[in-house]
C-alpha positions in Angstrom: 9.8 88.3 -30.3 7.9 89.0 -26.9 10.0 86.3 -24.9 13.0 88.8 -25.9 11.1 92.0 -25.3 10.0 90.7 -21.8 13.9 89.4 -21.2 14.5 93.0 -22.2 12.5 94.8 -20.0 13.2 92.2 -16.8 16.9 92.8 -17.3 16.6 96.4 -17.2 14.5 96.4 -14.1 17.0 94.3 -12.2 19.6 96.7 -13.5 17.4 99.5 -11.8 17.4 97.6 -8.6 21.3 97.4 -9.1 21.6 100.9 -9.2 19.6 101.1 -6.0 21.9 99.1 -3.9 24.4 100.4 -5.1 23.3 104.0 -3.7 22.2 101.9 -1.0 25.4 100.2 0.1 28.8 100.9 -1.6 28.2 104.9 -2.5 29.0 108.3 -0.1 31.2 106.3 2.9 32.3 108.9 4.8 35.4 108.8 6.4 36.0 109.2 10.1 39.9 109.8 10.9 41.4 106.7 13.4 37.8 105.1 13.1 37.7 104.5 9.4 40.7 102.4 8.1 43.0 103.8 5.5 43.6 101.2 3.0 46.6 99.9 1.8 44.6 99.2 -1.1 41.3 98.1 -2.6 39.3 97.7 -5.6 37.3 101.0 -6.7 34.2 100.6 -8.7 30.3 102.1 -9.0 27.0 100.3 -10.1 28.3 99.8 -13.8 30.4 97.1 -12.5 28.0 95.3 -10.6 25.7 96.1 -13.4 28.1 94.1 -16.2 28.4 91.1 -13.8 24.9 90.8 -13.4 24.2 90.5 -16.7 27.3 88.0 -17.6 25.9 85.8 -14.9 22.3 86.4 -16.5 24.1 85.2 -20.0 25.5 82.2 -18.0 28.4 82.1 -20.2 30.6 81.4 -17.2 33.9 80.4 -18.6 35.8 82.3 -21.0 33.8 84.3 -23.9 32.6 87.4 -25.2 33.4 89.9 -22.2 36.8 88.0 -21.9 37.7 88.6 -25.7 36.3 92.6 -25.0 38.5 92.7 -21.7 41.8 91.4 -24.3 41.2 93.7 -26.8 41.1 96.4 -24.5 44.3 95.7 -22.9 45.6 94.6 -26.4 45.1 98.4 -27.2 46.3 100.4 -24.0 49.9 98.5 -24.3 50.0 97.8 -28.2 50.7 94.4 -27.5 49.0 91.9 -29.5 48.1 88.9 -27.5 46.6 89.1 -23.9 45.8 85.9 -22.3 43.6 85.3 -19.5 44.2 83.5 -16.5 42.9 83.0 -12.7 45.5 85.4 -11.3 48.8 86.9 -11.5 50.7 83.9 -9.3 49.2 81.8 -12.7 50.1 84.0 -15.6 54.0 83.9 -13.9 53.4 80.1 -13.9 52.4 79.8 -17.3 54.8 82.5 -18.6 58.2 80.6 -17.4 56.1 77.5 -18.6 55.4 78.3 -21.9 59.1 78.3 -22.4 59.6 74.8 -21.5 57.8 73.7 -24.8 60.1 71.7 -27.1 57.9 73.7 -29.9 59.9 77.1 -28.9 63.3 77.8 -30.5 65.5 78.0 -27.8 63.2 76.5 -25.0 64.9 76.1 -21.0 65.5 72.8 -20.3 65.3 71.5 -16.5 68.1 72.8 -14.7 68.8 76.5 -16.1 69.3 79.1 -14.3 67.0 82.1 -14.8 68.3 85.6 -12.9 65.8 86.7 -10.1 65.9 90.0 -7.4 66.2 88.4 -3.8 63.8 91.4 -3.1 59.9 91.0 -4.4 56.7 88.7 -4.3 57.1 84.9 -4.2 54.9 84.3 -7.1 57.9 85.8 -8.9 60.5 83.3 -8.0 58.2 80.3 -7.4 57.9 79.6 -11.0 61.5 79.0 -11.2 61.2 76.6 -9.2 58.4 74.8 -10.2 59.6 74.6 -13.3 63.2 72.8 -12.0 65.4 75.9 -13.0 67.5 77.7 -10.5 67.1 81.0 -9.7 69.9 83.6 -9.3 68.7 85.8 -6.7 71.0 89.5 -6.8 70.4 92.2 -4.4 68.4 95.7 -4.9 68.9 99.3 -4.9 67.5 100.9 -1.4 65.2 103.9 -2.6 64.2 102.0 -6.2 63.8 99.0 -4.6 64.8 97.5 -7.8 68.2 95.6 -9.1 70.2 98.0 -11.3 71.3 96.2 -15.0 74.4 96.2 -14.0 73.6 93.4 -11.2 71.6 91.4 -13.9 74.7 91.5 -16.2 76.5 90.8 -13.2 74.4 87.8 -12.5 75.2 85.8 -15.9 76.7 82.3 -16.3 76.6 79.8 -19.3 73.8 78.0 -17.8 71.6 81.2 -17.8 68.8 80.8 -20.0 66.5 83.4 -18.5 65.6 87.1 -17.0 62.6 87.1 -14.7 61.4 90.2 -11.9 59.0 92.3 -11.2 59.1 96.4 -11.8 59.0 96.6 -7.8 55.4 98.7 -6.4 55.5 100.0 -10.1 58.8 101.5 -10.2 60.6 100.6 -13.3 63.3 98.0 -14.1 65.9 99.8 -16.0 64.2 97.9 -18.8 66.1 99.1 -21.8 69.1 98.2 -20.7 68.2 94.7 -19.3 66.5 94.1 -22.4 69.4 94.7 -24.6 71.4 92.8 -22.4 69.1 89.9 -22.8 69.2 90.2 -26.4 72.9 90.0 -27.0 73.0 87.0 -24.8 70.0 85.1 -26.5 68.4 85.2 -22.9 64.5 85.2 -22.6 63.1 88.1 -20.7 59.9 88.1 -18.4 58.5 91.2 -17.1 56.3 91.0 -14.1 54.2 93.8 -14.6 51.4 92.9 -11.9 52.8 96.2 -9.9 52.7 98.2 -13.0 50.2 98.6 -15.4 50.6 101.8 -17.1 54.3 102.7 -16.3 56.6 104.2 -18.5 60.3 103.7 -19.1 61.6 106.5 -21.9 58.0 106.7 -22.8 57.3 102.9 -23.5 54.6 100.7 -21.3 56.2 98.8 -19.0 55.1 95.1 -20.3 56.0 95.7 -23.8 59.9 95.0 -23.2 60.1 91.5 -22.4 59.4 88.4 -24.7 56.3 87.4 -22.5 54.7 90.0 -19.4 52.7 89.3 -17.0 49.4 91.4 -15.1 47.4 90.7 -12.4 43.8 91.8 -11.5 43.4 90.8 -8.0 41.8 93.6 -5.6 45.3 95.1 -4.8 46.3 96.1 -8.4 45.4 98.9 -10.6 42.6 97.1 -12.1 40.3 94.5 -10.5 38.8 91.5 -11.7 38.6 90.4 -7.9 41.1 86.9 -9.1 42.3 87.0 -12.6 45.7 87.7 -14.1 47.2 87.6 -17.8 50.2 86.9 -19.8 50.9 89.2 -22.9 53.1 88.2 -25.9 53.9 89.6 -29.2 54.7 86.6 -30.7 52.1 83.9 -31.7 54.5 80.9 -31.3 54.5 82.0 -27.8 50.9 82.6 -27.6 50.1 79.1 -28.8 52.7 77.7 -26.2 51.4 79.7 -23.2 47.2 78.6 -24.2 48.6 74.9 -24.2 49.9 75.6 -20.7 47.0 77.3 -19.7 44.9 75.2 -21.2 45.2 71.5 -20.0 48.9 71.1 -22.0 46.7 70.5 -24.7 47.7 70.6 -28.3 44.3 72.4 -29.8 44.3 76.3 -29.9 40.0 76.2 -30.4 39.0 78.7 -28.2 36.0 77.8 -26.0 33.2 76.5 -27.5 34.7 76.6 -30.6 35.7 73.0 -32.6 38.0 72.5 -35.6 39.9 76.1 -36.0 42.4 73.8 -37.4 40.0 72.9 -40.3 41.9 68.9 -40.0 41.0 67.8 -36.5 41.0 64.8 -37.0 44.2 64.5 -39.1 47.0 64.3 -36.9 49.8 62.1 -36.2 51.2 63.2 -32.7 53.1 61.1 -30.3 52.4 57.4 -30.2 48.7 57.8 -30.9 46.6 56.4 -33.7 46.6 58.3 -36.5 44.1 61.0 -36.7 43.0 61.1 -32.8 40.9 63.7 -31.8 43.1 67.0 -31.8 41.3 68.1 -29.3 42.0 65.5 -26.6 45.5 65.4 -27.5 48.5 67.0 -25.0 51.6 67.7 -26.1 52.5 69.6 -22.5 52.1 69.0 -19.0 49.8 72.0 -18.5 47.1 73.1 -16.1 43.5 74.6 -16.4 43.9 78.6 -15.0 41.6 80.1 -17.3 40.1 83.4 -16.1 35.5 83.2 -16.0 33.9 85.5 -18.5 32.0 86.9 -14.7 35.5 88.2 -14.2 36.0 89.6 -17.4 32.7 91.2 -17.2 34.0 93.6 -14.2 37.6 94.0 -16.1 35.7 95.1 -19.3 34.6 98.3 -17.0 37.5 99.3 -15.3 39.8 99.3 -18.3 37.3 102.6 -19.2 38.5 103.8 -16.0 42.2 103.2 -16.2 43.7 106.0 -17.1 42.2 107.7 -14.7 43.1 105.9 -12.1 46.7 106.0 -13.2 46.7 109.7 -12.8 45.3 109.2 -9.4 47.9 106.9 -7.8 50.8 109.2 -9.2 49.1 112.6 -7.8 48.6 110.4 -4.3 52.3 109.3 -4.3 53.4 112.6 -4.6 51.8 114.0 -1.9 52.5 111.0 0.7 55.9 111.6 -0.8 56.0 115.6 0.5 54.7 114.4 3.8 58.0 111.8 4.0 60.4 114.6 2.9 59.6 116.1 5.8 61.8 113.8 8.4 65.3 113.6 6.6 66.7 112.6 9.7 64.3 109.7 10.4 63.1 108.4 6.6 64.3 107.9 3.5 61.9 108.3 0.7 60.6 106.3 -2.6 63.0 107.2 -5.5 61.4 106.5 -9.3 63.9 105.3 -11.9 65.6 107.8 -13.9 63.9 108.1 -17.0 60.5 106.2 -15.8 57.0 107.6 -14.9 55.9 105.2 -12.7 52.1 103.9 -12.2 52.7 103.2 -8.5 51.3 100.6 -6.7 52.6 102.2 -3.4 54.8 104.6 -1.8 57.9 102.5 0.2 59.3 104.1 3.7 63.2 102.9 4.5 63.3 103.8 8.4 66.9 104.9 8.7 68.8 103.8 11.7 68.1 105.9 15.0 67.7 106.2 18.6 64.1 106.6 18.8 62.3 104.0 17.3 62.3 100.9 14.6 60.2 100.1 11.4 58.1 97.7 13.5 57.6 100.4 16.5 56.3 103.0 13.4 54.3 100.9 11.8 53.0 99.8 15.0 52.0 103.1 15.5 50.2 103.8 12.2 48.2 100.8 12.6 46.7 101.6 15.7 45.2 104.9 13.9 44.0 102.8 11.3 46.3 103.6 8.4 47.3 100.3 6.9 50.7 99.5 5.6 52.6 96.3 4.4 56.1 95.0 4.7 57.9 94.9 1.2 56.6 91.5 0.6 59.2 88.8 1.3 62.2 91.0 2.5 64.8 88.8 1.4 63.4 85.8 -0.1 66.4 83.5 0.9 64.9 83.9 4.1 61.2 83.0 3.8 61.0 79.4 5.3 59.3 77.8 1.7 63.0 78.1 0.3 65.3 76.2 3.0 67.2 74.2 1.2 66.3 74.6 -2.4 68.9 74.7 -4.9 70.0 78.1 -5.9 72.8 80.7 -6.5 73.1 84.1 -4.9 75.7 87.1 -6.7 77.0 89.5 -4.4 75.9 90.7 -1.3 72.1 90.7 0.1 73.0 93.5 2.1 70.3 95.5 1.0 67.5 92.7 0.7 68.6 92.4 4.8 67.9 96.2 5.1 64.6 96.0 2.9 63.6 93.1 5.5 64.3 95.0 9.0 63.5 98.4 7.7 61.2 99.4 5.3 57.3 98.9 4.7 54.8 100.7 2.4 51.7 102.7 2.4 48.8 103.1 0.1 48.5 105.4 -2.9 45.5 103.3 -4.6 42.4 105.4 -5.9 40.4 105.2 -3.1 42.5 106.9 -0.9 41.1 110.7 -0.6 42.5 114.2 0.3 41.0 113.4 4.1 42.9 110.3 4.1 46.0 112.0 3.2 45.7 114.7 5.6 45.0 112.4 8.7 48.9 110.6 7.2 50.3 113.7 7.7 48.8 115.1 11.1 49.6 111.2 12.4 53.3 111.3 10.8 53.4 114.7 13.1 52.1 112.9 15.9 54.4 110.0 16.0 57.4 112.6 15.4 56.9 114.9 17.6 56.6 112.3 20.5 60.6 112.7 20.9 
């Protein structure tokens, strides 16, 4: 009884201390315009963060556990989705999504070779999958202003060899989900949302993340929650849940959760494969997995900002609006971000098209802005077929790229994350004005 009344009362002096350099070091940064940067993005957090990290690390619990099963349940609640599983970062949960799907245990499982119908415009870690997994992507073109394939171009996209639907909801602007979805239904075709740009956008009211069979998240410092790594894939269907922990998990055939043995309640009773009967279950493999499980340290910091979500939500849309006024005010010069009829978007940033002129190019302007300190970022890979890592890799392209060319030479994004303040947003504008009226 005293040895845990003295843990006690040293744990809640080192929290103290926490709060101290806290104040000390991370609280009140002032911004200085064209000294201080202007993110592109970052991770937003006080003392309670540090203060839940320090006391999973003082638990030494350090793979998954308690604060993971919190973080689940949290998530499980904000999108009505039953089954959130943790992994190491958003990259993995779109590895072990397509995986899961491989498993001869899932009706309808992709064998080697399908095709699975990708946007030419977006993040590698949505298309590498495909790859890795020996399908072929079909890569179709995007809308300029959405930044986003239409249905249409999915429908479009379809062969008898398609087995899949897998892209992102691009800087959290909605997929015409609904559509795609029902598409995807009527042709037996699984569908996996990357959601890693958009947790906590809406399309006709429903959480992006919720459409597909499996979605995907990711917590890295970027997105609108922050583990620092960490990702997870989200299911509503245990069969799949089972299949994506195996990949997760080693390949293995076991569901026991960490430190857990015999959940089964016959571990060793089975017949599986060519081993001896009633091998341990819980060194038995029935997939070529990996291990990508998220630490309970990480989930620790995720279990805090989840309280914060919402809010920050509601920040990124009211900072997207008013970069978007300060862009409406050179029609000749930009075009602006355009959300998905029917979506309220969670953005993840606010996209720039630099329409064709005599003055300057995208890489001149974002030149410019970078040498005031405002940060921006190409649209990630432009046009994918073009990134070096896929020279000469099997896959089929519908239609025209024309767009994904434009998206390439032309367009870039700027921040709209939490931390960006009313200063920030006023030293955009008075730079915007600068560069502008320069000719």
């Amino acid at each position: 009884m005293e040895s845990s009344k003295q843990q006690t009362d040293i744990k809640n002096q080192i929290m103290d201390l926490v709060e101290d350099f806290y104040d000390l070091k991370h609280k009140n940064i002032n911004f200085v315009p064209g000294i201080s940067e202007v993110p592109v993005s970052g991770k937003v957090f006080d003392s309670n963060e540090i203060k839940n990290l320090i006391s999973s690390s003082l638990d030494f619990w350090l793979t998954d556990g308690d604060y993971s099963e919190e973080f689940s349940k949290k998530m499980s609640n904000f999108l009505s989705l039953k089954h959130i599983r943790l992994v190491n970062s958003g990259s993995s949960a779109n590895l072990v999504s397509l995986a899961s799907l491989t498993n001869k245990k899932v009706k309808n499982h992709i064998l080697p070779g399908a095709e699975v119908i990708t946007t030419a415009v977006g993040f590698p870690t949505t298309v590498n999958p495909i790859f890795q997994n020996n399908m072929t992507p079909v890569f179709i073109d995007s809308e300029l202003g959405t930044y986003n394939p239409t249905a249409q171009s999915v429908i479009d996209a379809y062969s008898s060899d398609t087995r899949a639907i897998m892209m992102a909801h691009t800087l959290g602007n909605p997929l015409e989900i609904e559509k795609i979805k029902d598409f995807a239904d009527d042709k037996n075709l699984w569908l996996i949302e990357d959601n890693c740009d958009a947790l906590g956008s809406t399309y006709n009211g429903k959480f992006t993340g919720t459409f597909g069979d499996i979605s995907t998240l990711s917590f890295y410092p970027a997105h609108h929650i922050t583990m620092g790594e960490g990702g997870a894939v989200m299911t509503n269907s245990t069969r799949l849940q089972l299949s994506i922990d195996s990949f997760r998990d080693w390949g293995r055939d076991c569901w026991c959760k960490s430190g857990h043995d015999n959940t089964c309640n016959k571990r060793f009773d089975w017949s599986l494969g060519e081993l001896p009967y009633g091998y341990d279950h819980k060194y038995t493999y029935s997939n070529i997995g990996y291990n990508l499980k998220l630490t309970d340290l990480q989930a620790s910091i995720g279990v805090i900002q989840m309280d914060k979500l919402e809010n920050f939500i509601d920040l990124r849309r009211k900072n997207w609006k008013k970069i978007d006024s300060i862009v409406r005010n050179y029609p000749n010069y930009l075009s602006p971000h355009q959300p998905v009829e029917n979506s309220e978007p969670s953005w993840f940033g606010y996209a720039i098209l630099v329409k064709d002129n005599n003055h300057f190019s995208r890489d001149d302007f974002v030149k410019f802005l970078n040498e005031r300190r405002i940060s921006t970022r190409l649209l990630f890979g432009g046009n994918l077929i073009k990134q070096p890592a896929y020279e000469g890799k099997n896959y089929r392209v519908v239609g025209s790229l024309d767009n994904a060319d434009i998206v390439m030479n032309s367009t870039f994004w700027i921040g709209v994350y939490p931390g960006i303040t009313d200063d920030m947003i006023s030293y955009i504008s008075e730079t915007f004005e600068e560069f502008f009226n320069s000719f």
